[in-house]
TORLUMNU-254110 format. One record per residue: residue number from 1; residue in one letter; chain; y, x, z of N, C-alpha, C in turn. Coordinates in Angstrom, 3 decimals. Layout:
<recs>
REC,NUM,A,A,Y,X,Z,Y,X,Z,Y,X,Z
...
</recs>
This chain:
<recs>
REC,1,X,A,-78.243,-30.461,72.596,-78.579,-29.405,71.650,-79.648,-29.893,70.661
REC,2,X,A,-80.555,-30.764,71.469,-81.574,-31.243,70.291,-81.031,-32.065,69.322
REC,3,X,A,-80.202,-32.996,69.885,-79.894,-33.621,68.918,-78.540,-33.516,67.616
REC,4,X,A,-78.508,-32.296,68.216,-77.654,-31.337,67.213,-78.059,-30.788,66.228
REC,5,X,A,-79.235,-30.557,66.640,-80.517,-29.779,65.836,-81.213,-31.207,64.638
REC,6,X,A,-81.220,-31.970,65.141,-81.790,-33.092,64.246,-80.740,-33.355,63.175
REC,7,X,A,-79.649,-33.667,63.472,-78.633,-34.337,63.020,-78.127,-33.100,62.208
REC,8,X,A,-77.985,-31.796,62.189,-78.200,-30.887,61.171,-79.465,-30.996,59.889
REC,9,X,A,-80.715,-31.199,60.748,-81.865,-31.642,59.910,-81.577,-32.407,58.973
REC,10,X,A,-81.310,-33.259,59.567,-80.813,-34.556,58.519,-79.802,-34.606,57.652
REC,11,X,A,-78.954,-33.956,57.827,-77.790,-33.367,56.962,-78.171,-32.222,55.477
REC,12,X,A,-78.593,-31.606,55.979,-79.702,-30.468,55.434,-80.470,-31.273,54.080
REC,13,X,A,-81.300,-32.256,55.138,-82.380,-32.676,53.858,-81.700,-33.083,53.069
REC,14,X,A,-80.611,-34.124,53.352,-79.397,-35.095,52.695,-79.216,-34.301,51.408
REC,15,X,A,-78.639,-33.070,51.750,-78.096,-32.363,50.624,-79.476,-32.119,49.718
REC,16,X,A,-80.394,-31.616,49.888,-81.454,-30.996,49.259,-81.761,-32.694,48.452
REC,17,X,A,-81.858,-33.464,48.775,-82.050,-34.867,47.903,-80.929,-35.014,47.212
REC,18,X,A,-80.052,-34.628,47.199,-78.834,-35.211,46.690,-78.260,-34.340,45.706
REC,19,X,A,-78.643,-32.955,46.061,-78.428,-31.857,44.968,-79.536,-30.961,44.208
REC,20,X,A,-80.722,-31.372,44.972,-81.461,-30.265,44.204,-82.828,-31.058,43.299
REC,21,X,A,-82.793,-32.008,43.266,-83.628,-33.167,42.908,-83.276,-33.172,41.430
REC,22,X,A,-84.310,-33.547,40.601,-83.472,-33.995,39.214,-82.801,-35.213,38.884
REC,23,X,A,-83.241,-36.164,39.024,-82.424,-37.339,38.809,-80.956,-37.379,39.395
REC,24,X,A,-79.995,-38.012,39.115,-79.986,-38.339,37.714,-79.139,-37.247,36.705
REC,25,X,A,-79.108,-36.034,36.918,-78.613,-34.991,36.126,-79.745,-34.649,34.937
REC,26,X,A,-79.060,-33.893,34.277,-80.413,-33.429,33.477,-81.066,-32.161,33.887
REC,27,X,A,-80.941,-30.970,35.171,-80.937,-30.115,35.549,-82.139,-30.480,36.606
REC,28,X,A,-82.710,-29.022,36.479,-83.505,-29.291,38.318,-82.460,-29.192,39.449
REC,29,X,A,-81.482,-28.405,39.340,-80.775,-28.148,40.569,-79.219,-27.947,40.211
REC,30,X,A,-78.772,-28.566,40.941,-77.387,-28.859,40.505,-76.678,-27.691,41.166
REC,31,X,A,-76.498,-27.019,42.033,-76.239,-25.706,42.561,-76.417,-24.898,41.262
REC,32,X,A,-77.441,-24.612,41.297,-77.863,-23.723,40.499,-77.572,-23.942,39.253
REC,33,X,A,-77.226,-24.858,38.226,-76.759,-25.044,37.406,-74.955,-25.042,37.058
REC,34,X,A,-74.543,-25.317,38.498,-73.012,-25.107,38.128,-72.662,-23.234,38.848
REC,35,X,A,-73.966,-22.704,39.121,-73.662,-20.873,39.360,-73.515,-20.397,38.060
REC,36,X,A,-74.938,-20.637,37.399,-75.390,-20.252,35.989,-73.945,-21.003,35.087
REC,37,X,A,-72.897,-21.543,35.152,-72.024,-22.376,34.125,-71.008,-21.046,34.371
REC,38,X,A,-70.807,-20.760,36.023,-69.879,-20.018,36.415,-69.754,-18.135,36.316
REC,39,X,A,-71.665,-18.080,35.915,-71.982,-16.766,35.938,-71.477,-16.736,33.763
REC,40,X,A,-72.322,-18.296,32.921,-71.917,-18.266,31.245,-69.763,-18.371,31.356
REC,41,X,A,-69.107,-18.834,32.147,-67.880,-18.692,31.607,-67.150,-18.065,31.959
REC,42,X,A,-67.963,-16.839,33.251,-67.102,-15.358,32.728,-67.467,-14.639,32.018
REC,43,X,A,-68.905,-14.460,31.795,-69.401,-13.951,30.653,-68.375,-14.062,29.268
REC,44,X,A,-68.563,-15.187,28.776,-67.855,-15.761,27.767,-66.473,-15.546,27.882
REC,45,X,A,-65.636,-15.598,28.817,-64.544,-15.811,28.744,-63.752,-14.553,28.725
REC,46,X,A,-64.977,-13.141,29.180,-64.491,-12.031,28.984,-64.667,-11.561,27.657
REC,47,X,A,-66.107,-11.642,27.131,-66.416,-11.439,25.863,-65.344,-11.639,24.376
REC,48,X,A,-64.992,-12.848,24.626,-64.039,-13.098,23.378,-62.569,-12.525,23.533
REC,49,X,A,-62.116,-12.759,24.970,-60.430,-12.136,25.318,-60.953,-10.374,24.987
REC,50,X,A,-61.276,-10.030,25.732,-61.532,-8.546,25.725,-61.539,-7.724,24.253
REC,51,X,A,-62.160,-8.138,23.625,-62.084,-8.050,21.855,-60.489,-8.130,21.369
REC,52,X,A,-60.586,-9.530,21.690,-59.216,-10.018,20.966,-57.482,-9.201,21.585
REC,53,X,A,-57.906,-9.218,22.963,-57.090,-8.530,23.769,-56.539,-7.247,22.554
REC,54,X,A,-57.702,-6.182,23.162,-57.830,-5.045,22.502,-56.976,-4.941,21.414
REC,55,X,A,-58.126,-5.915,20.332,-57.302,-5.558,19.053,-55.706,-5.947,18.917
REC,56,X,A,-55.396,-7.114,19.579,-54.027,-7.109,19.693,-53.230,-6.339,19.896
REC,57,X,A,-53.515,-5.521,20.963,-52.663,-5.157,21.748,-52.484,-3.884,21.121
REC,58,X,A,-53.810,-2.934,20.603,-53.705,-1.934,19.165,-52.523,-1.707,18.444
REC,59,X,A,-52.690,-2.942,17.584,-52.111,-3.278,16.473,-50.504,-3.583,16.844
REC,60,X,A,-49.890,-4.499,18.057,-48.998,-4.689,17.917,-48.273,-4.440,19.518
REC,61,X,A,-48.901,-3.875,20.298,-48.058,-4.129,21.574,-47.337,-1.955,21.729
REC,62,X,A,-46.132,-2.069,22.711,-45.716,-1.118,22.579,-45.673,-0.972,24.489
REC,63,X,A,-45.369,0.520,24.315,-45.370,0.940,25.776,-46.884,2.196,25.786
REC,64,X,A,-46.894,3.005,27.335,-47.307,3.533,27.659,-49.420,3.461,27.445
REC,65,X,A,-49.983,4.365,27.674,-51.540,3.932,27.175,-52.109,3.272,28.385
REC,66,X,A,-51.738,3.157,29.603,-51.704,2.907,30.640,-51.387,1.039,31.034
REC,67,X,A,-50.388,0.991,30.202,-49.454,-0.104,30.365,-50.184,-1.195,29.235
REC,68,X,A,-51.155,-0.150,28.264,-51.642,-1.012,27.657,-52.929,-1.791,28.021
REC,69,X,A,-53.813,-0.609,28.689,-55.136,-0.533,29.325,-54.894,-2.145,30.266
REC,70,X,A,-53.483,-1.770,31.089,-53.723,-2.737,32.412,-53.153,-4.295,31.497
REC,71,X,A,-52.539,-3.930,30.578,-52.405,-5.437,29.790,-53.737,-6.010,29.186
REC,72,X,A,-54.823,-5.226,28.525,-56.213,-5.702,27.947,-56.728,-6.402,29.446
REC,73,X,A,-56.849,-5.272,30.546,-57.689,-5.733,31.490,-57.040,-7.076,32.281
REC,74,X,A,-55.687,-7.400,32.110,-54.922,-8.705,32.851,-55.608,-10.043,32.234
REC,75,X,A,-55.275,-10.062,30.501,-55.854,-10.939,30.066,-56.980,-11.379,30.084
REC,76,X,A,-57.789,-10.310,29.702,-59.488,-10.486,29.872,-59.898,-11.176,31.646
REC,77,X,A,-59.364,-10.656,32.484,-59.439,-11.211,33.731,-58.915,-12.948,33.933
REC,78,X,A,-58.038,-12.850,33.495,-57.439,-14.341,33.448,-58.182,-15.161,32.757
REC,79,X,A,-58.719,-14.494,31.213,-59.454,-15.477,30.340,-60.872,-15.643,31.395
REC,80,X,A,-61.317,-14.789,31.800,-62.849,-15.017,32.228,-63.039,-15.551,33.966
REC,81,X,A,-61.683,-15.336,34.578,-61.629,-16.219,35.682,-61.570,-17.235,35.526
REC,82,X,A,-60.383,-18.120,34.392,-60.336,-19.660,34.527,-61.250,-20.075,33.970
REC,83,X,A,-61.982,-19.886,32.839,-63.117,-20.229,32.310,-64.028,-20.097,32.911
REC,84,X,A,-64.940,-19.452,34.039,-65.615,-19.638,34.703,-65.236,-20.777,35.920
REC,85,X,A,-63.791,-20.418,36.311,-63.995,-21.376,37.164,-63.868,-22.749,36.977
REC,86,X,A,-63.647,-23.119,35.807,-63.408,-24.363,35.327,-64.951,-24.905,35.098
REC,87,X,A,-65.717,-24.316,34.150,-67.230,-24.123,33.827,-67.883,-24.724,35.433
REC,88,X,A,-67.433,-23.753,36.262,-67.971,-24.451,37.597,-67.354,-25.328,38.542
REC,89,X,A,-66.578,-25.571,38.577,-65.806,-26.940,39.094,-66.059,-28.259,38.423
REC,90,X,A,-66.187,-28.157,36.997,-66.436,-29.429,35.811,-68.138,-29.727,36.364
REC,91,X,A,-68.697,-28.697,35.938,-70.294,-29.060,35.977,-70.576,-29.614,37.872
REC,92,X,A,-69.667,-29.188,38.555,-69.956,-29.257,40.062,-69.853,-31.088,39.799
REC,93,X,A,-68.175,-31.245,39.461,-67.573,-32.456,39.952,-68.441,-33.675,39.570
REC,94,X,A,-69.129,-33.173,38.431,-70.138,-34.273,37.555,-71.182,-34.469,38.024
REC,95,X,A,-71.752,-33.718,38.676,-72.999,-33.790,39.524,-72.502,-34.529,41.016
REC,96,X,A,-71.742,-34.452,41.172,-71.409,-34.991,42.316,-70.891,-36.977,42.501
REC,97,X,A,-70.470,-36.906,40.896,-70.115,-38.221,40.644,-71.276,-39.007,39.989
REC,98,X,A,-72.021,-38.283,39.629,-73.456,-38.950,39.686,-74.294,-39.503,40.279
REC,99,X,A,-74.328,-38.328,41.323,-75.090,-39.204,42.366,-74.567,-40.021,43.449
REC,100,X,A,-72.862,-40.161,43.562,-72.742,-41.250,43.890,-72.559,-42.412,43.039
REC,101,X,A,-72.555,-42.142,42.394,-73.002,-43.363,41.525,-74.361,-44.267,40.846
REC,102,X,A,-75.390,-42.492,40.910,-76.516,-43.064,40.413,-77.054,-42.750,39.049
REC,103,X,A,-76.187,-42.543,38.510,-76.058,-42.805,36.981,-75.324,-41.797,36.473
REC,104,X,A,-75.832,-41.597,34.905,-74.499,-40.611,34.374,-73.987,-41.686,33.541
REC,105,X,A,-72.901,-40.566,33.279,-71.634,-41.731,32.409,-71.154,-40.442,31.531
REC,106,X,A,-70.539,-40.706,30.612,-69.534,-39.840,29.668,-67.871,-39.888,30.419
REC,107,X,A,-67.778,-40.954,30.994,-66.650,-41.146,31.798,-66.458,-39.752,33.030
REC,108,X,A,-67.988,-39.795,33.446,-67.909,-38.839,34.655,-67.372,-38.096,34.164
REC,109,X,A,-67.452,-37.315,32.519,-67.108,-36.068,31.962,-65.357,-35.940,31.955
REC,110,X,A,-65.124,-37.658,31.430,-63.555,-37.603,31.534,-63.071,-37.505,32.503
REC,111,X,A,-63.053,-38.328,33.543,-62.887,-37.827,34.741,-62.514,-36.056,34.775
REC,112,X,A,-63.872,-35.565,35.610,-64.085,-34.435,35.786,-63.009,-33.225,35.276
REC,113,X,A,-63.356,-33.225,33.808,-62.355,-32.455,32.770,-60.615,-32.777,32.885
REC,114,X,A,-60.231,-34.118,33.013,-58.953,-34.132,33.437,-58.382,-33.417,34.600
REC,115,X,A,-59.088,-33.604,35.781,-59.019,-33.034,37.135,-59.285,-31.589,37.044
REC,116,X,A,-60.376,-31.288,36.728,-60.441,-29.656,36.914,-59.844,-29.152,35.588
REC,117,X,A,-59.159,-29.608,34.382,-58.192,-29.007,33.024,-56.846,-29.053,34.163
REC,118,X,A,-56.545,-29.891,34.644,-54.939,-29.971,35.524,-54.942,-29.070,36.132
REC,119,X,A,-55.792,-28.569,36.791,-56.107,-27.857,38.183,-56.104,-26.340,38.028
REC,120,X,A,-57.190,-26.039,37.036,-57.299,-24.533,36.462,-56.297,-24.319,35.122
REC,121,X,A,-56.456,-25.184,34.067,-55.337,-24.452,33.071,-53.658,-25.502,33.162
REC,122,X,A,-53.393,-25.695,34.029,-52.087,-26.419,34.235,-51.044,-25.484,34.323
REC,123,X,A,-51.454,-24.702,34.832,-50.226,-23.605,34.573,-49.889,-23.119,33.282
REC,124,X,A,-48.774,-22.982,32.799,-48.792,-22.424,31.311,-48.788,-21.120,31.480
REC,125,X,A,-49.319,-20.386,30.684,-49.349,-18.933,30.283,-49.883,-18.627,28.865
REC,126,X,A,-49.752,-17.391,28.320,-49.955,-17.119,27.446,-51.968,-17.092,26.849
REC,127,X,A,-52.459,-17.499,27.517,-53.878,-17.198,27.709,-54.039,-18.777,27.669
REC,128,X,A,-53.537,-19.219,29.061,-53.777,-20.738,28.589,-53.338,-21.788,27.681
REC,129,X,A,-52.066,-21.664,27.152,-51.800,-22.315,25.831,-52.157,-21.982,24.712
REC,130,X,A,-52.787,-20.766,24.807,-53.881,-20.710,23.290,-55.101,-21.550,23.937
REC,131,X,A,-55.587,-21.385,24.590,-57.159,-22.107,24.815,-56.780,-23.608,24.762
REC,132,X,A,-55.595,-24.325,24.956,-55.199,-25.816,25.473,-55.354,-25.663,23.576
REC,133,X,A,-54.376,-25.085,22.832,-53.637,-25.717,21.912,-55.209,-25.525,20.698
REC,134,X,A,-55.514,-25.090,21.137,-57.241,-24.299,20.574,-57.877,-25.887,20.343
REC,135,X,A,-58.308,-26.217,21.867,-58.896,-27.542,22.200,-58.112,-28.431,21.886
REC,136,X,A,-56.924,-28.883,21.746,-56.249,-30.025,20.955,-56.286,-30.039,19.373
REC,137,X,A,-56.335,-28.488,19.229,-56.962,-29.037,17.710,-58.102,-30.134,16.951
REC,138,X,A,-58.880,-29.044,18.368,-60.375,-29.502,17.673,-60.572,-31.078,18.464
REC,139,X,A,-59.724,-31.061,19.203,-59.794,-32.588,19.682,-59.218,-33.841,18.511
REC,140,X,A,-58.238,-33.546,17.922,-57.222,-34.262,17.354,-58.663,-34.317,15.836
REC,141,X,A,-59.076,-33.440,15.427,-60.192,-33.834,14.068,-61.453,-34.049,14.780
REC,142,X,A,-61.690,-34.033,15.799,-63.135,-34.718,16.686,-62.895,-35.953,16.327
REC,143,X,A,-61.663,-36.566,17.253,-61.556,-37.653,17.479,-61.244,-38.755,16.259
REC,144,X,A,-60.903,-38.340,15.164,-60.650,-38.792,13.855,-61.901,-38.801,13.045
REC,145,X,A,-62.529,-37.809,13.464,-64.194,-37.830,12.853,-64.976,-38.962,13.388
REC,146,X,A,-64.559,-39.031,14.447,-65.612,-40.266,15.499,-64.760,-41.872,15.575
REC,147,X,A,-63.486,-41.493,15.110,-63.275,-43.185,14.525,-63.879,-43.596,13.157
REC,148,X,A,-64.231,-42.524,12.137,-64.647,-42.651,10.760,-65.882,-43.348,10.965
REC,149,X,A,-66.203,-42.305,12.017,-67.637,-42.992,11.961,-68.446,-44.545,12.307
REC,150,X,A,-67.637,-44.616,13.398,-67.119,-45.903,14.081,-66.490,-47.313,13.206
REC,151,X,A,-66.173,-46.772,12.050,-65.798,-47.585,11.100,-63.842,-48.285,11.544
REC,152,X,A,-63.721,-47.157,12.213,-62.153,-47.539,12.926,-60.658,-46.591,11.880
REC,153,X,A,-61.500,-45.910,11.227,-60.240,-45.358,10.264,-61.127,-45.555,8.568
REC,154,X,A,-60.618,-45.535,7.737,-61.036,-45.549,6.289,-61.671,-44.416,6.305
REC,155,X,A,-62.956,-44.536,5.880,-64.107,-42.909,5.132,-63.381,-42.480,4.278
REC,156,X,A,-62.521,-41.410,4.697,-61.952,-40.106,3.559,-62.093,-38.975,4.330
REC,157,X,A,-61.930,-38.130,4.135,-61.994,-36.856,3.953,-60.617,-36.532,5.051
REC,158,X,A,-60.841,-36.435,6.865,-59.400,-36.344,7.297,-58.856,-34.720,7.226
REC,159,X,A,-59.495,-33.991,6.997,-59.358,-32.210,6.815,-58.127,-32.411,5.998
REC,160,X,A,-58.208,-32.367,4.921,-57.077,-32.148,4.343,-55.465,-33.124,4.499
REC,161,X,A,-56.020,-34.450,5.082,-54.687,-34.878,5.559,-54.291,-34.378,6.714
REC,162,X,A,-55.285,-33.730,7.700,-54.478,-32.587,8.803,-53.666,-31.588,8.315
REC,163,X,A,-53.925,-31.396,7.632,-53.523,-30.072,7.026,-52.170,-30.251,5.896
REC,164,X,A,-51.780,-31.467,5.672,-50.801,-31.893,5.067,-49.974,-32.491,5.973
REC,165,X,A,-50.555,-33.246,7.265,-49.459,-33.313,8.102,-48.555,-32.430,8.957
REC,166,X,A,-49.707,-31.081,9.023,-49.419,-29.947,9.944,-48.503,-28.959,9.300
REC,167,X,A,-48.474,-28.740,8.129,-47.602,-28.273,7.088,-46.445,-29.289,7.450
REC,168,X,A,-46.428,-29.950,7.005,-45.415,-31.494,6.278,-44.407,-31.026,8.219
REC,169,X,A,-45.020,-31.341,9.038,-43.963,-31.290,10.361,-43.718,-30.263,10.698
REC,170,X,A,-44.164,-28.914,11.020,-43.702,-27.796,11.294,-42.626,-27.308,10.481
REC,171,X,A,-42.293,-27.534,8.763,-41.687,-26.940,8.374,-40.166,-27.803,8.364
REC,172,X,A,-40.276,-29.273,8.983,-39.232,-30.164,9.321,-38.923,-29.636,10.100
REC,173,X,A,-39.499,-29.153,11.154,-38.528,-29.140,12.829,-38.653,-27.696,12.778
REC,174,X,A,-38.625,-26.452,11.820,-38.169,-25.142,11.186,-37.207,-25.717,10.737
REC,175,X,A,-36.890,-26.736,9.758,-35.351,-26.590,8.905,-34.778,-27.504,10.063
REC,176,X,A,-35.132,-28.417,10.601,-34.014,-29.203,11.407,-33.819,-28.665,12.744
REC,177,X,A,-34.586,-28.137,13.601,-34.294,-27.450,14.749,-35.309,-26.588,14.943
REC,178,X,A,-35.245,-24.992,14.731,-36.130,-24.061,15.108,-36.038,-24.110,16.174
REC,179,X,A,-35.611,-24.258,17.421,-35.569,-23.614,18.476,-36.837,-24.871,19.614
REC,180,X,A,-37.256,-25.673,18.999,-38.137,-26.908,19.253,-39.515,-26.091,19.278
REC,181,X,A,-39.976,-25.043,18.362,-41.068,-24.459,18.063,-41.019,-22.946,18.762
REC,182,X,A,-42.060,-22.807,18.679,-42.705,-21.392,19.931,-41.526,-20.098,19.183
REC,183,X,A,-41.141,-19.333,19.977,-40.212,-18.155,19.604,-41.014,-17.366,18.872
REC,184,X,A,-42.295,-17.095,19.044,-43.375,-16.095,17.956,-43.316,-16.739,16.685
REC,185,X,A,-43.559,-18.177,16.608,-43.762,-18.667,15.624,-42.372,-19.070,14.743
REC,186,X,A,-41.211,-19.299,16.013,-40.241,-19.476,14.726,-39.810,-18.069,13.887
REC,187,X,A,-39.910,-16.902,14.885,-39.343,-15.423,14.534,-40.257,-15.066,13.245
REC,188,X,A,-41.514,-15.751,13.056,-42.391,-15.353,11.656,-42.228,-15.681,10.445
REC,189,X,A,-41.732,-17.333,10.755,-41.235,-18.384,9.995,-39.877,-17.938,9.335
REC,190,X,A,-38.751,-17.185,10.149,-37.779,-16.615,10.025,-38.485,-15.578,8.730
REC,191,X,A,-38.848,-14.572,9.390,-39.340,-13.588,7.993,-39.777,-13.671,7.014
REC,192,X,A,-40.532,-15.308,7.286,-41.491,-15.715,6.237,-40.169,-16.392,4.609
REC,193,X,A,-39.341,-16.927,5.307,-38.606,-18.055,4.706,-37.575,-18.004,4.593
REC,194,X,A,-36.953,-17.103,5.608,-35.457,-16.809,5.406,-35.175,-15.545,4.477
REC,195,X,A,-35.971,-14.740,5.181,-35.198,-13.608,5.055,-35.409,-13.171,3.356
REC,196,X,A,-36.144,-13.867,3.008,-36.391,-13.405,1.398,-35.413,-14.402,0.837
REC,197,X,A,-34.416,-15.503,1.228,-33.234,-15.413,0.790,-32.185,-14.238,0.463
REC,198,X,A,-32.303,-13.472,1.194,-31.656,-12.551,1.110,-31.231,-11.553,-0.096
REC,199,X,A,-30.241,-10.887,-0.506,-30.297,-10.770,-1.871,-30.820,-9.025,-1.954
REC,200,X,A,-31.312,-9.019,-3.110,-32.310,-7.745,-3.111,-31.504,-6.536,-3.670
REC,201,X,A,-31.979,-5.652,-3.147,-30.957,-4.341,-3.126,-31.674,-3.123,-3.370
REC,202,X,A,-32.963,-3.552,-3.506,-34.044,-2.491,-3.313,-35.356,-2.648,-3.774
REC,203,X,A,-35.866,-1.601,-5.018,-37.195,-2.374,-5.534,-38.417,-2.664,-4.710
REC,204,X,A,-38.118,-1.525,-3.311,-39.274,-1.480,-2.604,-39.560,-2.724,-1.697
REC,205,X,A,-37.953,-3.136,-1.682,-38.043,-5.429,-1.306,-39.377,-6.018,-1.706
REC,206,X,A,-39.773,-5.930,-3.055,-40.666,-6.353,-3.397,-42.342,-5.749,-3.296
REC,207,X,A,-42.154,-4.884,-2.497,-43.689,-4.088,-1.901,-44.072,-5.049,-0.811
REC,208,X,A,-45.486,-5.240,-1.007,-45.734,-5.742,0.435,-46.484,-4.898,1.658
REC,209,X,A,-46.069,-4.109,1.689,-46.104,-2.697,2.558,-44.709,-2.235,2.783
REC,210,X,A,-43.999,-1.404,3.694,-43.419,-0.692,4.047,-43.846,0.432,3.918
REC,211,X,A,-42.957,1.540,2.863,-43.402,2.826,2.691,-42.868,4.000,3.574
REC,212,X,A,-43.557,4.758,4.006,-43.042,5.903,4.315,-41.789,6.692,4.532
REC,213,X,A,-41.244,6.662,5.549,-39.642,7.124,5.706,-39.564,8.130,5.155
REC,214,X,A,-40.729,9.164,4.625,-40.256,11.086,3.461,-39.983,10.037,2.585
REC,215,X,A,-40.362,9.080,1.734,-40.427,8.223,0.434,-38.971,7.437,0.509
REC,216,X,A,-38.358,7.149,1.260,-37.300,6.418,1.542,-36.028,6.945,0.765
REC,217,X,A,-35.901,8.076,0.614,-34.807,8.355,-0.195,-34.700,8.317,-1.277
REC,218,X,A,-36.096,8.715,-1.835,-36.648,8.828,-3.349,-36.153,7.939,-3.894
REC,219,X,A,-36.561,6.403,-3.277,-36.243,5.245,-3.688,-35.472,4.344,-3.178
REC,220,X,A,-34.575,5.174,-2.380,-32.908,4.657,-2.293,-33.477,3.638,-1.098
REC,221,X,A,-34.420,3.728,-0.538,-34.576,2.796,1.046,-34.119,2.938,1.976
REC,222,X,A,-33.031,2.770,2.631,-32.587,2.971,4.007,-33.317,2.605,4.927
REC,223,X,A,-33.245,3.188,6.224,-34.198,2.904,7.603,-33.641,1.304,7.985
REC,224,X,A,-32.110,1.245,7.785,-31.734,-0.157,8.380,-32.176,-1.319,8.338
REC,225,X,A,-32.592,-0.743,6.729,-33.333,-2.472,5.795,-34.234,-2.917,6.844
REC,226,X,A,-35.147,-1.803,7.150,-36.523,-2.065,7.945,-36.201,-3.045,9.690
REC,227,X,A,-34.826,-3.132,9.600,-34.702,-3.693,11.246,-34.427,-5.078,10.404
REC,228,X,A,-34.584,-5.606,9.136,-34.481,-6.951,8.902,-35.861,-7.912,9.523
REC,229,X,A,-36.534,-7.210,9.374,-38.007,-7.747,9.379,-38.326,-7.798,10.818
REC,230,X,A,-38.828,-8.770,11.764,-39.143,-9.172,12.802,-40.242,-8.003,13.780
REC,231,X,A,-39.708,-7.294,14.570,-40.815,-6.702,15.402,-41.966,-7.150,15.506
REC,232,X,A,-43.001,-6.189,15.720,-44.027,-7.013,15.961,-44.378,-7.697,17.115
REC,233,X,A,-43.573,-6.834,18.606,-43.691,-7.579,19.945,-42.888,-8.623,19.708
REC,234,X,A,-42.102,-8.985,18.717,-41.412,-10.625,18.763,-42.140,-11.379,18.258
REC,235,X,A,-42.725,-11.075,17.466,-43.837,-11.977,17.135,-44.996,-12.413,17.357
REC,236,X,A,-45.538,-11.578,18.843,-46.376,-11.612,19.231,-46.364,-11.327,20.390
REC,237,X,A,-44.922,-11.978,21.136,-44.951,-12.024,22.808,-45.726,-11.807,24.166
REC,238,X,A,-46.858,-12.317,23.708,-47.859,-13.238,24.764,-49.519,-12.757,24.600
REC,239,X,A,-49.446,-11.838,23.193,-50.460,-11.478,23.441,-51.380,-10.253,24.533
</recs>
């Protein structure tokens, strides 16, 4: 029993040197710093979904007030669970690869972030492929910023050649295969591009509003016209 008691002791202190010490993190306490990551990324992760939720779901989702309530509160839950728990698994795993190592590294970060990004947002859903495709943005002009700097791409200005490539391919694989691109986004693209091929029959075609079904006769608008134009739950599936 005593020496059960020691050999706990010693285990005990182990951890308290190994986690609550500063070196080599930048934190006094590494516990306590990956609670506080886990207490900022539900905070955060409810804060921004919850808003955004909302107004989405306002503006474009259909069904019962009920059906809407428990759709705000699904997302907001999802956004502020994985983000916290990612927040605390990342900051955990790094502290942990530190001190066996000794040292910090930027590597630890890669590491870390690969393993706990696979782990928490690997599943696709509608919550997590906005936050992935969010962060590949800002990854794809990070990382082009930090070869400039590096002297590994020519000093220009890469903003606007993103923005000419991102145009320039989406609207290729719209004319050569829509069905390659997200169903929200091709069904918009559709309204955006097609459908004003269409030949005009009606001055109110050219409103960019939809008027009033009492007004509809006045000006020779049929209700049908209005099923040309893309729902808004098709266009906005997932929110």
């Amino acid at each position: 029993m005593k020496e059960n008691k020691e050999n706990s002791f010693f285990i005990y202190k182990f951890l308290l040197e190994k986690f609550i010490s500063k070196a080599p993190c930048n934190h006094q306490s590494c516990i306590i710093s990956s609670v506080r990551g886990l207490r900022n990324g539900l905070y955060y992760g409810a804060k921004i979904r919850f808003m955004h939720a909302l107004v989405m779901t306002i503006l474009f989702k259909k069904g019962s007030l009920k059906s809407k309530i428990n759709h705000i509160i699904t997302l907001t839950l999802e956004h502020a669970r994985n983000l916290g728990t990612y927040v605390f698994s990342y900051k955990s795993l790094v502290c942990i690869l530190n001190r066996l190592r000794g040292v910090q590294s930027p590597f630890h970060s890669l590491i870390a972030g690969a393993i706990c990004g696979g782990l928490i947002f690997g599943e696709k859903s509608g919550v997590n492929t906005q936050i992935v495709l969010y962060l590949f943005s800002r990854v794809i002009q990070g990382s082009a910023e930090l070869l400039i700097k590096k002297g590994l791409l020519p000093d220009w200005s890469f903003y606007p050649h993103l923005a000419m490539i991102c145009w320039a391919v989406v609207m290729y694989l719209f004319e050569d295969n829509e069905s390659t691109l997200q169903p929200s986004l091709s069904t918009s693209m559709k309204f955006l591009y097609k459908e004003s091929d269409h030949k005009v029959k009606y001055l109110t075609q050219f409103l960019p509003f939809t008027l009033p079904a009492k007004f509809s006769k006045k000006f020779r608008f049929r209700p049908e016209e209005r099923q040309r134009h893309p729902s808004i739950s098709q266009q906005f599936p997932n929110q």
